[in-house]
C-alpha positions, -999 to 999 in steps of 0.1 A, spaced: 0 0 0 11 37 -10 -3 69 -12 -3 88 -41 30 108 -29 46 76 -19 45 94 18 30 66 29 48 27 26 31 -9 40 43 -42 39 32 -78 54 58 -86 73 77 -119 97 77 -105 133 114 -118 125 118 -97 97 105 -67 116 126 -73 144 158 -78 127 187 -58 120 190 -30 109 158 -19 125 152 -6 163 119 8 177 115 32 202 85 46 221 84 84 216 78 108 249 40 109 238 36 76 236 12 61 263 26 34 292 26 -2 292 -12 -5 297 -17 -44 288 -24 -70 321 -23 -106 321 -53 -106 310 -46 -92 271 -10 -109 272 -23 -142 282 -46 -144 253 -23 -135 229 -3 -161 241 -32 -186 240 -39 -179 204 -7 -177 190 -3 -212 208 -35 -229 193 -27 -216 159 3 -232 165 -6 -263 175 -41 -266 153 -18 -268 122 -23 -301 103 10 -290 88 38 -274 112 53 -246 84 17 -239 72 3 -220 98 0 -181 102 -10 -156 128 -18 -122 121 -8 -97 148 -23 -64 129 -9 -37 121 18 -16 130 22 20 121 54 40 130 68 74 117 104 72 102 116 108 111 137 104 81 128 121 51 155 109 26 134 94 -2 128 56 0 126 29 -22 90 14 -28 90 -18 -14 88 -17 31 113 -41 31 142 -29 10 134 6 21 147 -7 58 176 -27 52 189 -4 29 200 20 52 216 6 85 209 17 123 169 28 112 153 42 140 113 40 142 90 57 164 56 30 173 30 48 165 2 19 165 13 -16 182 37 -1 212 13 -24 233 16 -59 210 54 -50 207 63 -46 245 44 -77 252 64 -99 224 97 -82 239 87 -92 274 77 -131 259 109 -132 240 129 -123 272 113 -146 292 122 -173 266 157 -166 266 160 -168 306 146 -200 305 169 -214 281 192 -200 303 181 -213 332 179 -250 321 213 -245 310 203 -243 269 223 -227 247 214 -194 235 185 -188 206 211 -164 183 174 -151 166 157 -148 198 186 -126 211 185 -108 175 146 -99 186 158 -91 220 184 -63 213 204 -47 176 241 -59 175 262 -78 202 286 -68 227 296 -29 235 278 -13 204 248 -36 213 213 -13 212 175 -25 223 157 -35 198 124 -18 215 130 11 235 107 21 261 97 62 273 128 74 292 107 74 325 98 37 318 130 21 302 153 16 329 128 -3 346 119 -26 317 163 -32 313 168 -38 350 133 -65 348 134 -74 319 155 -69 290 191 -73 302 200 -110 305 186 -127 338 164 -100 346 135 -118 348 144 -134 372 143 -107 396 120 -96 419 110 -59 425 92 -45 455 54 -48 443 45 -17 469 75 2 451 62 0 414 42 23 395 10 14 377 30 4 341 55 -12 362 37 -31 379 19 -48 346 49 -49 330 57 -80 364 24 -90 361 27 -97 324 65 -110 330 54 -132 353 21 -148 338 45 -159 309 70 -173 332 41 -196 348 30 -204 316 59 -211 298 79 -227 329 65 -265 323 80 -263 289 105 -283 276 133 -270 250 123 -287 221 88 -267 228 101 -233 237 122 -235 204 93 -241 183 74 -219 199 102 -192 192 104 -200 154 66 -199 155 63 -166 168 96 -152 147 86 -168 111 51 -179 111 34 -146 133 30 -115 105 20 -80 111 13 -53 83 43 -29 93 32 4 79 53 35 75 53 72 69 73 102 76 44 126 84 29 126 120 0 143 106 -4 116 81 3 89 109 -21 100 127 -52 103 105 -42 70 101 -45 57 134 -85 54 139 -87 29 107 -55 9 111 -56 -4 150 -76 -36 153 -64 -52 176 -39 -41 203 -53 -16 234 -63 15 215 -49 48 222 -72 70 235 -80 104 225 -59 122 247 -30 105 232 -38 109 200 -40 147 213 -9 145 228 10 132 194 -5 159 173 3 185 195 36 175 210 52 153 177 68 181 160 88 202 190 121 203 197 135 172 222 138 198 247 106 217 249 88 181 238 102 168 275 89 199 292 51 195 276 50 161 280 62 167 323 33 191 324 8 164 304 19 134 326 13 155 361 -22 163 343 -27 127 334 -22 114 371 -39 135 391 -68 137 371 -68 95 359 -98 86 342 -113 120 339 -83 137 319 -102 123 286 -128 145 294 -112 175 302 -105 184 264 -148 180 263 -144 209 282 -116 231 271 -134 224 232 -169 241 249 -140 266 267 -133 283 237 -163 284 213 -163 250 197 -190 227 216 -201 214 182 -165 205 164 -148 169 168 -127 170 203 -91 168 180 -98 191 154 -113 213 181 -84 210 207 -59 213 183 -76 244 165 -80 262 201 -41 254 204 -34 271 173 -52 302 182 -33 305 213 2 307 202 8 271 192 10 235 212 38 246 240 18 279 251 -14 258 252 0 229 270 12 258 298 -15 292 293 -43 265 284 -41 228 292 -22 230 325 -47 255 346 -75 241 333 -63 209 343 -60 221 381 -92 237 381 -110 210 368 -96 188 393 -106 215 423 -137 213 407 -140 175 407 -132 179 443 -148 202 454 -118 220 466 -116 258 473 -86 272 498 -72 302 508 -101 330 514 -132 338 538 -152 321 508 -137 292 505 -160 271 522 -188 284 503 -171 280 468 -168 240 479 -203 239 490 -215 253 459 -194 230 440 -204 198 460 -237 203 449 -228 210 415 -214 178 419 -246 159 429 -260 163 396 -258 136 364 -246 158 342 -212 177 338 -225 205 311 -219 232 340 -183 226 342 -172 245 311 -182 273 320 -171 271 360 -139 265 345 -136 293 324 -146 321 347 -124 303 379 -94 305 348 -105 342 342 -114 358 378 -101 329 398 -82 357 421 -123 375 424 -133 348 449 -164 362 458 -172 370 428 -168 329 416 -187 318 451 -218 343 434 -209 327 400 -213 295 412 -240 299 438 -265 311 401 -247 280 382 -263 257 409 -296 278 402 -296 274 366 -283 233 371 -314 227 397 -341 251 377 -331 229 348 -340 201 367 -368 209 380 -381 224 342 -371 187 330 -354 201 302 -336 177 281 -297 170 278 -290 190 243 -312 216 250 -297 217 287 -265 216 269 -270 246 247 -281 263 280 -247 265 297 -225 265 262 -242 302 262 -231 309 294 -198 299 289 -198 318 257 -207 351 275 -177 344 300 -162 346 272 -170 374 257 -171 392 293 -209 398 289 -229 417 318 -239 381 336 -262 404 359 -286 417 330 -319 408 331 -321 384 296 -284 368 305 -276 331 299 -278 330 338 -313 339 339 -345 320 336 -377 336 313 -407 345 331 -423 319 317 -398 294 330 -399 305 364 -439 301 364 -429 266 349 -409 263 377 -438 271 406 -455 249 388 -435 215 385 -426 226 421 -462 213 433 -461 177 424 -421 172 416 -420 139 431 -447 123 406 -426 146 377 -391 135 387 -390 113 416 -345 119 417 -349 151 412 -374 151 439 -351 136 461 -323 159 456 -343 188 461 -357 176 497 -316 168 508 -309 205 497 -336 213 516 -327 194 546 -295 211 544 -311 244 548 -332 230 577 -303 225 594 -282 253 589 -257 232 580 -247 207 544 -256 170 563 -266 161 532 -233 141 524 -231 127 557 -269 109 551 -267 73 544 -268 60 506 -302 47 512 -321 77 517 -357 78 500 -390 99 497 -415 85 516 -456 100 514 -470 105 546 -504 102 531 -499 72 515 -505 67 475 -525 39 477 -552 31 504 -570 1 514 -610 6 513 -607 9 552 -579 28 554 -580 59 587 -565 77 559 -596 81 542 -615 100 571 -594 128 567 -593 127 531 -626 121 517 -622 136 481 -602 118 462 -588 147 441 -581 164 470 -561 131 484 -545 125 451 -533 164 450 -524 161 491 -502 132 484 -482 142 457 -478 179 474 -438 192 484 -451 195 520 -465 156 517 -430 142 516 -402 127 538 -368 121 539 -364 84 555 -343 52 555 -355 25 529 -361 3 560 -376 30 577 -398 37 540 -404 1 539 -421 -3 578 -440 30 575 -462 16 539 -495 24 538 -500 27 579 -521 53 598 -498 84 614 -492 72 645 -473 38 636 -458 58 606 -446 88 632 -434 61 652 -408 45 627 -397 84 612 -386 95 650 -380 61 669 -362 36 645 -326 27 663 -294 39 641 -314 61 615 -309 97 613 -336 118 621 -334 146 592 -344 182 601 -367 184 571 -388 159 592 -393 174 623 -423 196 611 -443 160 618 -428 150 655 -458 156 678 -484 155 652 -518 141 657 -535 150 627 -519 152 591 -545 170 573 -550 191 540 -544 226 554 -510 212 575 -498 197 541 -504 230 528 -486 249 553 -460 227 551 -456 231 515 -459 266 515 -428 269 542 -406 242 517 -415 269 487 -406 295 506 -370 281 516 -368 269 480 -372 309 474 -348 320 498 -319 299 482 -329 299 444 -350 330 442 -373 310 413 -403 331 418 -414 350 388 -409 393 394 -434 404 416 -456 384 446 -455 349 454 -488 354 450 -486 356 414 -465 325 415 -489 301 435 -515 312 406 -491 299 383 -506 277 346 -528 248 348 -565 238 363 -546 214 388 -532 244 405 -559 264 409 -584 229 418 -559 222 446 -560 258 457 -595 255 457 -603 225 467 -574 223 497 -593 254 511 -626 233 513 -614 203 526 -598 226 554 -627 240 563 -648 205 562 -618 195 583 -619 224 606 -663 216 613 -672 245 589 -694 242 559 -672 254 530 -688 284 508 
C-alpha cells in the first residue's frame, strides 16, 4: 500500500523480519505506558499457541498480529517496497505509533524465553537474542525502546539478561511497572513446564510464522489520520494521546520533554477523567459542536501554538478542573462556600456546568467572591433545569451560552443573560414545584436533601446514608378501610395532598419500607424512633403530630416553597402570590379544593 506521494509505505511482514537488523523501535515521549495485564498478554499467548498447535502441517500456519504504524523521522526518499526501504539503510530508527502495546508484550515473551533457556542451562537462541536487542557486545542497542521514564525499569526487569528473574518490590512500582511484572510473570508460569524442544518451536513460530502489516510514513500528521482505521487489535490509544501526538510530535526534544512533564502531572492527578477535560476546554473556547481533535488542536493554534497551550491552556484548566472534581476551594473567607456550591454542582448527572465554572475560575479565579456568586446562580440554573425537566442537548446549549458570555465578558447580571431564567420558566418552575415527586422522583429527592440542608443550617446532606428515599406521609394507595380516608374524603383532593412538596419525607428504605400504607401514629413512630437512623431536620415539622390533614400539608408546602425561594429566588418578578396562581386547572383545583377540605376539616361548611 502507498499513497499517491509515496509518503505513505506498507508491507506484510515476519515478526522476525521486523525485528531484525537493521531496525530498532522506540516509544516516543507521547507515547502512552505499558497498559496491557495478564489478561490481554495471556490471550495473545493462548492464540498464537492454538494456531500453532491446530496446524495439520507445522510450516503452514499463520498468525496475524495487525498492524503496526510507525513514523520514520527520516525524510531521505525511500525505495518502494517496506522491506528494501529498511535494510537499505543501517541503524533505522522508528518511532511505534500503533502496536507499542503488542510489541512490548512480544519483547517481554521473547525475554522470558531466553531466561529459560538460560536457566535450564540451553544454549542461546542467536534469533531470539537478534529480537531481543540490535548488534552484540559494547555497540549492542535494544531492539524496543521504552519512554525514558519507563526504560530503565523494563532493562533492570526485563531486558538485560537474567532480569526476569528478579523480583522488585510490588508496593514500590508504579502502575506500568507493575503490569509490566504482572505480564512478566504470567509468561513465566505459563511457559515454565516447557520443555526446550517446545520453547524453540514456539520461538520460530512466533519469529517466522506470526506477520504484522508494518506500515510507515514520515508525516505525523499523516500517521495520525491513520490511526483510527488501522488499529484492530492491540489496546487502542485514546484520545488524549492521540492529542498529545499531534500536538507534541513536531517540538524540539527539549521543549517536547517539558510538555509532556506538564501532560503526565495532568494525566495522574486527574486519571480517568483527563479524557474529558479536552470536552471541556473544546466548549471553553467556542467549539461545543467540532470533533474534540480538530477542536483542541484548532484552540491550540489560536493561542500561540502546542507549547503555550499545554502551559496558558491545558495545564490551569487541568488544576481547576480537578478542584472542581473535588470540590476543593482554599485560601479566602469564601472558600468554604465556593466547595459547598461546587459539592452540589457535583450531585447532579450531568457535567455540562463545568465549562463554563472553569472558564470564569481561569478568568477571575483571584475574584473569589465573585466565583462563590458565579457558582451559587450555576447551581440555580443546574437545579431550575432540573426541575423544568429540560432535556440534555437543549440543557446543553443552556450552559455552552453561558460559557460563551464568559467569554465574551458579557454583563452576567442583565436581566435576559444566559444566567437567567424567562418568566415563563420561572412560572414553569412554581408549577413543577407542586407535584415534583410524581414529575421526577431523583430530582425530587435531591431537592428535599438540599432542603434538609437548609433546615439545618448546615450541608448534612453528604453525611446521610446512601439509602435515603421519599416516603408520602399520606400514603398513595389506600386500602378501602384505610383511617386515611376519614381525613381525606375527596379523592382529588387526596390525590393532590399526596403528591404535594409538604406531603414528603426524607427516611431510610427500611424505615420507607415499615411505614407503607400505615395510619400516622405507627408511621410517626418508625420516622422519629427507629434505632441507628438519622432523624433529618426536614422531618421534624411531623414529631408531635396528631392529625396530618390538607391545610397542614399546605402549610408545610408553603414553608418548603418558601426556603426553595430563599436559596434559588425562582419566583417569577413580583408576589409569590402571582407564583402560587401559576398555569394549569390542577393548581388552581388544589388551591381551591385544599381550602374546602380545610374547612370541612376544621367543622365549617365550605362556601
Amino acid at each position: 500500500m502507498s499513497d499517491f506521494n509515496g509518503e505513505i509505505e506498507a508491507e506484510i511482514e515476519k515478526v522476525g523480519e521486523l525485528l531484525a537488523k537493521p531496525n530498532s523501535i522506540q516509544a516516543p515521549p507521547y507515547q502512552r505506558s505499558f497498559a496491557w495485564t495478564r489478561e490481554e498478554a495471556g490471550k495473545l499467548l493462548e492464540d498464537i499457541s492454538s494456531a500453532m498447535d491446530e496446524a495439520e502441517v507445522p510450516d503452514s500456519a499463520l498468525y496475524f498480529l495487525g498492524n503496526m504504524l510507525f513514523i520514520d523521522r527520516d525524510t531521505t526518499p525511500a525505495p518502494s517496497r517496506l522491506t528494501k526501504w529498511a535494510r537499505a539503510r543501517p541503524a533505522r530508527a522508528l518511532d511505534v505509533v500503533d502496536g507499542f502495546q503488542r510489541l512490548t508484550t512480544l519483547t517481554i515473551l521473547f525475554c522470558v524465553l531466553r531466561d529459560l533457556d538460560a536457566s535450564k542451562g540451553e544454549p542461546a537462541n542467536g534469533r531470539l537474542l537478534e529480537a531481543i536487542q540490535v548488534g552484540q557486545g559494547e555497540s549492542a542497542r535494544p531492539r524496543l525502546s521504552l519512554r525514558t521514564t519507563e526504560d530503565a525499569f523494563f532493562v533492570a526487569h526485563v531486558r538485560a539478561p537474567g532480569a526476569t528473574r528478579l523480583k522488585p518490590k510490588a508496593d514500590e512500582l508504579s502502575p506500568p511497572e507493575a503490569r509490566i511484572i504482572e505480564v512478566r510473570d504470567h509468561f513465566i508460569a505459563a511457559l515454565m513446564g516447557h520443555d526446550a524442544a517446545e520453547r524453540s518451536r514456539l520461538t520460530g513460530f512466533l519469529l517466522d510464522r506470526c506477520c504484522v502489516v508494518h506500515v510507515a510514513t514520515g508525516d505525523i500528521d499523516r500517521a495520525y489520520r491513520m490511526f483510527m482505521v488501522l488499529n484492530a487489535s492491540g489496546k487502542p490509544l485514546a484520545r488524549d494521546d492521540i492529542l498529545k501526538a499531534t500536538l507534541l510530535g513536531n517540538l524540539p526534544d527539549a521543549i517536547t520533554a517539558h510538555c509532556v512533564a506538564i501532560w503526565d502531572r495532568a494525566k495522574q492527578h486527574l486519571g480517568d477523567d483527563f479524557e474529558s477535560l479536552f470536552s471541556h476546554i473544546r466548549v471553553m473556547y467556542g467549539r461545543p459542536a467540532s470533533a474534540v481533535i480538530a477542536g483542541v488542536n484548532e484552540i491550540a493554534k489560536e493561542n500561540g501554538g502546542a507549547q503555550r497551550f499545554i502551559e496558558n491552556v491545558l495545564q490551569p484548566a487541568a488544576g481547576i478542573f480537578e478542584d472542581i472534581r473535588n470540590a476543593r476551594h482554599e485560601g479566602s473567607p469564601q472558600s468554604a462556600a465556593i466547595s459547598q456550591h461546587l459539592r452540589y454542582l457535583g450531585l447532579h448527572t450531568f457535567a455540562d456546568w463545568k465549562p463554563a465554572a472553569m472558564l470564569w475560575w481561569m478568568k477571575n479565579g483571584e475574584d473569589t467572591q465573585g466565583l462563590a456568586r458565579f457558582l451559587s446562580r450555576l447551581d440555580r440554573l443546574a437545579f431550575g433545569m432540573r426541575i423544568l425537566a429540560i432535556g440534555g442537548s437543549k440543557r446543553r446549549r443552556r450552559f455552552d451560552a453561558v460559557a460563551s458570555a464568559v467569554s465574551d465578558n458579557k454583563d452576567l447580571d442583565a436581566p435576559h443573560s444566559a444566567l437567567e431564567f424567562t418568566r415563563q420558566e420561572l412560572r414553569t418552575i412554581q408549577h413543577h414545584l407542586r407535584d415534583l415527586h410524581a414529575r421526577n422522583p431523583s430530582t425530587a429527592k435531591q431537592l428535599l436533601l438540599r432542603l434538609n440542608d437548609f433546615a439545618a443550617g448546615q450541608p448534612v446532606s453528604l453525611t446521610l446514608p446512601d439509602d435515603m428515599t421519599v416516603e408520602h406521609v399520606v400514603p398513595r394507595k389506600l386500602s378501602t378501610s384505610s383511617p386515611w380516608r376519614a381525613w381525606f374524603p375527596d379523592p382529588n383532593v387526596r390525590e393532590q395532598c399526596t403528591e404535594s412538596l409538604g406531603n414528603l419525607l426524607l427516611v431510610t428504605k427500611g424505615q420507607n419500607d415499615r411505614a407503607s400504607n400505615h395510619d400516622l401514629a405507627h408511621k410517626l413512630d418508625v420516622y422519629f424512633n427507629t434505632r441507628n437512623a438519622p432523624v433529618v431536620a426536614i422531618n421534624q415539622d411531623l414529631r408531635g403530630r396528631t392529625e396530618w390533614k390538607a391545610r397542614d400539608i399546605k402549610a408545610r408546602e408553603e414553608k418548603l416553597l418558601a426556603q426553595i425561594e430563599a436559596l434559588w429566588k425562582f419566583d417569577p418578578a413580583g408576589s409569590r402570590e402571582q407564583a402560587k396562581e401559576a398555569p394549569g386547572a390542577r393548581r388552581k383545583g388544589w388551591r381551591r379544593r385544599t381550602d374546602a377540605q380545610a374547612d370541612v376539616s376544621d367543622g365549617k361548611t365550605a362556601s
